[in-house]
N, C-alpha and C positions, 0 to 999 in steps of 0.2 A: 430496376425501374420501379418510382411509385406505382399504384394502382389506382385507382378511381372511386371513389363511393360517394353516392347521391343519397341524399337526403329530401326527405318529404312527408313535414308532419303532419301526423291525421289531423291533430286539431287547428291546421290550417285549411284542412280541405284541399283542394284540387289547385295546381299553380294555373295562374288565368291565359298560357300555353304551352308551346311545347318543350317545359325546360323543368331543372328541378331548381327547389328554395333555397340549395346550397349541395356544394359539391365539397369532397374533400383530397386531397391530392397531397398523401406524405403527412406532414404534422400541420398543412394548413387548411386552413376551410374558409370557403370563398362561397359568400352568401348575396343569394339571386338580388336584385330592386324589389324591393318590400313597403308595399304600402298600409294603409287602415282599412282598405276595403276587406267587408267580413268576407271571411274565405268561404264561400260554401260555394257548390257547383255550379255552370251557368256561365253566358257570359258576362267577360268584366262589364261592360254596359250596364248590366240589372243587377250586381249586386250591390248591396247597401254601404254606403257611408257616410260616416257623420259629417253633418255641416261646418263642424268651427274646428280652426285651426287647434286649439289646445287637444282635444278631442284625437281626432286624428293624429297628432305627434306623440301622442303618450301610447297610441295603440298602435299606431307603426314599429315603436321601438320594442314592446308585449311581443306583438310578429317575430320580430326580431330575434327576441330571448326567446322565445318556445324553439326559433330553429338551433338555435346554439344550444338548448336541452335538449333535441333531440339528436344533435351530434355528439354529445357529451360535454358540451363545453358551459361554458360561463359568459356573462357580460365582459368580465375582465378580462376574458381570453382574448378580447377582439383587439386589434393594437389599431386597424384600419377603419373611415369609414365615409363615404358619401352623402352627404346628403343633397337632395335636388329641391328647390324649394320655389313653389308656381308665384310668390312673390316678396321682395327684400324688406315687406313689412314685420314681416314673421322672423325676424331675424335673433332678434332680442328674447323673443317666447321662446325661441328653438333652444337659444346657450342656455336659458335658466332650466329647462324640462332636461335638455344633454345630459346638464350637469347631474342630476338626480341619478342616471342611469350609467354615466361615468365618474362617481367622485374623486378617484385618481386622479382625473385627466393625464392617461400613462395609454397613450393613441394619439394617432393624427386622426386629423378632418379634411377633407374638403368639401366645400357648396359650390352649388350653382344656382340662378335663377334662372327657371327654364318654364315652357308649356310641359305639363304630364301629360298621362296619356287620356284621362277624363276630364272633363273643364273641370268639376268640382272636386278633383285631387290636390291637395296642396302640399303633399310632401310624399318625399320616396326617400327609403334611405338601404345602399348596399353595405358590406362589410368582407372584412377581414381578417382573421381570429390565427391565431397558433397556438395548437392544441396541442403542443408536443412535452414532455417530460418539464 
């Protein structure tokens, strides 16, 4: 049977409850909804995020790749991934800022447009990585 290993990097600070940033089970790793809000202690309510969409998408995805370095993996590694998007204006900034961070495009995607969990969150994005040989 796999084992379990949780991930939770420091330089994201504290997950905003009671989960870890990415778990990993066997040669995959399954990474928590990851937003731009700065990770530092406190609740998610009073921590800081930038106002503009570009902003926040470039720093979600930064989120993102620090937990994939601290499981040992890479951008590439991830073949999966979500993203949640608070409106379908952002749709066209998303593919072109994606792009930058997957030039492969060697992964699926899917979107939604949905309410997050702060009004002024505008993007969240999970993933899915195989880290195996």
């Amino acid at each position: 049977m796999a084992t379990k290993q949780t991930y939770n990097p420091d330089t994201l600070g504290e997950p905003v409850g009671p989960f870890s940033r990415a778990v990993r089970i066997g040669d995959t790793l399954y990474v928590a909804g990851t937003s731009a809000i700065t990770h530092q202690t406190g609740p998610i309510w009073d921590r800081p995020l930038a106002t503009d969409f570009e902003t926040q998408a470039r720093q979600t995805f930064e989120n993102v790749k620090k937990v994939m370095e601290d499981a040992g993996g890479t951008m590439s590694d991830i073949y999966k991934i979500t993203m949640l998007l608070k409106d379908r204006k952002y749709f066209d900034q998303i593919s072109a800022i994606r792009a930058e961070y997957f030039p492969e495009k060697a992964y699926v995607s899917t979107g939604f447009i949905t309410d997050l969990m702060r009004d002024d969150m505008l993007i969240e994005i999970d993933a899915e990585a195989y880290l195996g040989a």
